[in-house]
C-alpha positions as a Markdown table, in Angstrom:
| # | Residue | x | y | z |
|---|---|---|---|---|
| 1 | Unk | -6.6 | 45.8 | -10.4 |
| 2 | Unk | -7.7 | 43.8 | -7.9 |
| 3 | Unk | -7.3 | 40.9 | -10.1 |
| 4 | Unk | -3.8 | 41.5 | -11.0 |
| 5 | Unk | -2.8 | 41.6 | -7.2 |
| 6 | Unk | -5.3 | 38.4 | -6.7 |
| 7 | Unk | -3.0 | 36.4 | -9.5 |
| 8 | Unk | 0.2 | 37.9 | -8.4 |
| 9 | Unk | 0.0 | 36.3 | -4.8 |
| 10 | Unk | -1.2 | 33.1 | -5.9 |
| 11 | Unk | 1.9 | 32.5 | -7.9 |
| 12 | Unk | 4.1 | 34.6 | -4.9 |
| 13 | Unk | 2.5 | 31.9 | -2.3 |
| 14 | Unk | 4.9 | 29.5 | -1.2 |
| 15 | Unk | 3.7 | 25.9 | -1.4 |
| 16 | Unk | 3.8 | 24.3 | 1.8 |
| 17 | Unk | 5.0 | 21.4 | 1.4 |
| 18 | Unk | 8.4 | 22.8 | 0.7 |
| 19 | Unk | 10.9 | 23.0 | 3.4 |
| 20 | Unk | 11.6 | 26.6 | 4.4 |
| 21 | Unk | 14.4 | 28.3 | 2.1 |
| 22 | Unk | 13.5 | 25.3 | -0.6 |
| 23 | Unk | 15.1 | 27.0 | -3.9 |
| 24 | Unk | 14.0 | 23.9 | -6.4 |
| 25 | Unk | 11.8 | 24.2 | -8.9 |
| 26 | Unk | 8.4 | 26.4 | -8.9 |
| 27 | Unk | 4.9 | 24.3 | -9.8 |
| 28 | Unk | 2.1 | 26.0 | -8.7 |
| 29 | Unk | -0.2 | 24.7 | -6.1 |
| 30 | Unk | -3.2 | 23.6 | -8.1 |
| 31 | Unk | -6.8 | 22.3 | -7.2 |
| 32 | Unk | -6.4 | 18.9 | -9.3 |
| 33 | Unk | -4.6 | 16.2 | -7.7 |
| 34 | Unk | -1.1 | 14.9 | -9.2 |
| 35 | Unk | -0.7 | 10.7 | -9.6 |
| 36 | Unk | 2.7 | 9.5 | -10.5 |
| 37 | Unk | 2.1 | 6.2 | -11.5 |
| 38 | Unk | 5.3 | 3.8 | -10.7 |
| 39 | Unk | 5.6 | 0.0 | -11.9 |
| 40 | Unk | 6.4 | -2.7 | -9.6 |
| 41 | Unk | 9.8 | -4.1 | -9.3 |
| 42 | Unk | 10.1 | -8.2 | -10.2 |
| 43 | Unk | 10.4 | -8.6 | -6.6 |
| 44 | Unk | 7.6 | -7.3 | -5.1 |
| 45 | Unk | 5.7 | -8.2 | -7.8 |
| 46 | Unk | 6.9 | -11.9 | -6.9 |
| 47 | Unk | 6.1 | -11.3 | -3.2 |
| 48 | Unk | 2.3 | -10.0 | -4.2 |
| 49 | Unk | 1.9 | -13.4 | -6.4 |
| 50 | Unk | 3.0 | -15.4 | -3.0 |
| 51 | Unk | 1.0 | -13.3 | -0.8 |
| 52 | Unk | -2.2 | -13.8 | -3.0 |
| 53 | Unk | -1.3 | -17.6 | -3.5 |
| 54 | Unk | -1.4 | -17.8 | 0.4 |
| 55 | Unk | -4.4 | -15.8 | 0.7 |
| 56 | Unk | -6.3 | -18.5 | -1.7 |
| 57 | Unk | -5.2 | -21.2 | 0.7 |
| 58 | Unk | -6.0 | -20.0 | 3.2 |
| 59 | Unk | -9.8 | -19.0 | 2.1 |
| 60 | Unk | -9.8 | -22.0 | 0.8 |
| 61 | Unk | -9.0 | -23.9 | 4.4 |
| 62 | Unk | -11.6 | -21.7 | 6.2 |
| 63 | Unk | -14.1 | -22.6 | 3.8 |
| 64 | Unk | -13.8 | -26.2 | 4.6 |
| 65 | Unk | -13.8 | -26.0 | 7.9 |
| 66 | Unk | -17.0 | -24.0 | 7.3 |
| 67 | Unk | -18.6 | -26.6 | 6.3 |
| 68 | Unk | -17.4 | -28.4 | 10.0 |
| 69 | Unk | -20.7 | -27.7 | 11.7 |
| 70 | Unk | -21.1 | -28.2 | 15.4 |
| 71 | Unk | -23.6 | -30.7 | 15.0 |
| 72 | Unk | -20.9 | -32.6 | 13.1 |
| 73 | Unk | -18.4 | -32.4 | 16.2 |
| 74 | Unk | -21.7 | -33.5 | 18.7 |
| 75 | Unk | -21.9 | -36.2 | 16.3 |
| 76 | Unk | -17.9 | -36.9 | 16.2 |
| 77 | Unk | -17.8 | -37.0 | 20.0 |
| 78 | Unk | -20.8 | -38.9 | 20.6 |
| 79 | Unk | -19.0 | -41.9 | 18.8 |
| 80 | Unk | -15.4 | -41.5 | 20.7 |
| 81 | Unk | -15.5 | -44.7 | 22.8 |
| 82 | Unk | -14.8 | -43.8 | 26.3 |
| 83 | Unk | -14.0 | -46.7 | 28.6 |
| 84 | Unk | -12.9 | -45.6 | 31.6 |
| 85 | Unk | -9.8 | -43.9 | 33.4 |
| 86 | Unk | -6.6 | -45.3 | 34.7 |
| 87 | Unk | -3.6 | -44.2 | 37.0 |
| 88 | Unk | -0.4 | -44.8 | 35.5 |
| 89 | Unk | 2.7 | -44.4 | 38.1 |
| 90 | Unk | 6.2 | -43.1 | 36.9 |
| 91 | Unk | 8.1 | -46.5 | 38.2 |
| 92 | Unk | 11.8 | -43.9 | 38.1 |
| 93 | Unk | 10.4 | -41.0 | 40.0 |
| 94 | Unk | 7.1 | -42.6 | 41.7 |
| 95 | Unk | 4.6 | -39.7 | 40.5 |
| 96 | Unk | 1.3 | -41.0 | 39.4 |
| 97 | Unk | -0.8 | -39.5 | 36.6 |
| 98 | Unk | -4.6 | -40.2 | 35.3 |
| 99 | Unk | -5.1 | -41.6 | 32.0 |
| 100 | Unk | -8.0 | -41.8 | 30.0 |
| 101 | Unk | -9.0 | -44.9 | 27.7 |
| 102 | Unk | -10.7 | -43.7 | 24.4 |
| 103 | Unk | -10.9 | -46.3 | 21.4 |
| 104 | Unk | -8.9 | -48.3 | 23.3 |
| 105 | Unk | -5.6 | -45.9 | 23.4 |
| 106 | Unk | -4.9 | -44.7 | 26.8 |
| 107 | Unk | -4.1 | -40.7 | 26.7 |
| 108 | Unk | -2.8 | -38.4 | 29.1 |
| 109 | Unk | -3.7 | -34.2 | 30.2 |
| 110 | Unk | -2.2 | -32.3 | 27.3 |
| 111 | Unk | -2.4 | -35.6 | 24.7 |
| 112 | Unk | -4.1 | -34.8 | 21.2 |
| 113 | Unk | -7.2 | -37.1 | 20.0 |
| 114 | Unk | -8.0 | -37.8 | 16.1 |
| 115 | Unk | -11.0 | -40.1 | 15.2 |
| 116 | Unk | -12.7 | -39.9 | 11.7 |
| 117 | Unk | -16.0 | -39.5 | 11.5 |
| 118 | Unk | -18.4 | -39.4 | 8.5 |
| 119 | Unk | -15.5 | -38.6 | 6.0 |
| 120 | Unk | -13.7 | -35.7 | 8.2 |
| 121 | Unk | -11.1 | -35.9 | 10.6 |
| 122 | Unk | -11.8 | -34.4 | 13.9 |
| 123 | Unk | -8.9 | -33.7 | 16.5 |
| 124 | Unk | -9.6 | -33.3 | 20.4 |
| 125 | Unk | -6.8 | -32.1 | 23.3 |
| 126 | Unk | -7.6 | -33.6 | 26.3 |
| 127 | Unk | -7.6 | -31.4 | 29.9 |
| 128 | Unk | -8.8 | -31.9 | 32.9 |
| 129 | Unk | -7.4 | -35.0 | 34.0 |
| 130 | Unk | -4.8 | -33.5 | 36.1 |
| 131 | Unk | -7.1 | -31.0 | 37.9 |
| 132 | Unk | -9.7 | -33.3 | 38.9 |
| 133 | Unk | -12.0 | -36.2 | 38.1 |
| 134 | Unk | -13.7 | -34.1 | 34.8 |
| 135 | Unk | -13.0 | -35.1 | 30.8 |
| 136 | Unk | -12.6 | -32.1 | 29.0 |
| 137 | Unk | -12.1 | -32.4 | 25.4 |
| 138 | Unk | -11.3 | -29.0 | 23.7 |
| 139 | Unk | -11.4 | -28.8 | 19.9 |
| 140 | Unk | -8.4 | -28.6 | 18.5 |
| 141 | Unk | -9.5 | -28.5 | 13.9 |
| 142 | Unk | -11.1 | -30.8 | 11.9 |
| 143 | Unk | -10.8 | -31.4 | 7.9 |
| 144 | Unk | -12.5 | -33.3 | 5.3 |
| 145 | Unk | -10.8 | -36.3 | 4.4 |
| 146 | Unk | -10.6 | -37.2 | 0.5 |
| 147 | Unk | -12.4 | -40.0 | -0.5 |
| 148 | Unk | -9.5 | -42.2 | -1.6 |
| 149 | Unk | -8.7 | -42.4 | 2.0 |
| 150 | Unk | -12.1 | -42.8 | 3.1 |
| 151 | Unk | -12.2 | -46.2 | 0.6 |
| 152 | Unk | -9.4 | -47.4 | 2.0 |
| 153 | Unk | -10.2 | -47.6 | 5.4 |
| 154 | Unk | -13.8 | -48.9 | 4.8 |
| 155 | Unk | -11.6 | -52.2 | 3.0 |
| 156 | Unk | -9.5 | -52.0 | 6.0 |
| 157 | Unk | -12.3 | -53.0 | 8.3 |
């Protein structure tokens, strides 16, 4: 008897997921789980092939600059040729501003700095000019250059 009453609740037990007064249809509440299994509209399908296409480049760019060690951006900045500093005055509004001289280019707080080095490309922004007398070059990225490029500037000098 005990039984009976046992299987008569379970079926009687409301499921709880069902909002209160819910008249819809019965299932009972059971200990395996339930998967509905829904395909993928062309869209979002689309937008997953992007957003792994993406994801590859991006691994793909990290990996390279992986490969960027720190002794290559020692090396890279060792070979920057620094000559000196200059003060440039702004003839309109008479303000003067330091300048630094690297390769021969004069650059200013704020400019960006690219040299090639060893078959990568290594870009620099320059700070610290305005503040006081103290170079700062902060690393900005650095990429491998392809080889094509590299031949052509080797005939180039």
């Amino acid at each position: 008897m005990s039984a009976l009453i046992a299987a008569v609740a379970a079926i009687a037990v409301r499921n709880p997921f069902w909002p209160i007064g819910y008249e819809g249809v019965r299932e009972q509440i059971s200990a395996e789980p339930k998967v509905e299994v829904q395909t993928a509209a062309a869209a979002e399908a689309d937008e997953t092939a992007t957003a792994a296409s993406v994801a590859a480049t991006v691994a793909a760019l990290e990996q390279t600059n992986e490969s960027i060690s720190t002794r290559n951006w020692i090396e890279a900045k060792k070979a920057l040729r620094i000559s000196g500093t200059t003060v440039v005055t702004d003839i309109e509004t008479g303000r003067q501003k330091q300048a630094v001289i690297i390769n021969g280019y004069s650059y200013g707080d704020g400019d960006l700095v690219s040299f090639n080095h060893e078959g990568r490309r290594f870009t620099w922004r320059i700070k610290g000019l305005s503040d006081g007398s103290t170079l700062k070059l902060v690393r900005v990225r650095a990429k491998q250059l392809d080889e094509e490029l590299d031949e052509k500037q080797g005939e180039a000098k």
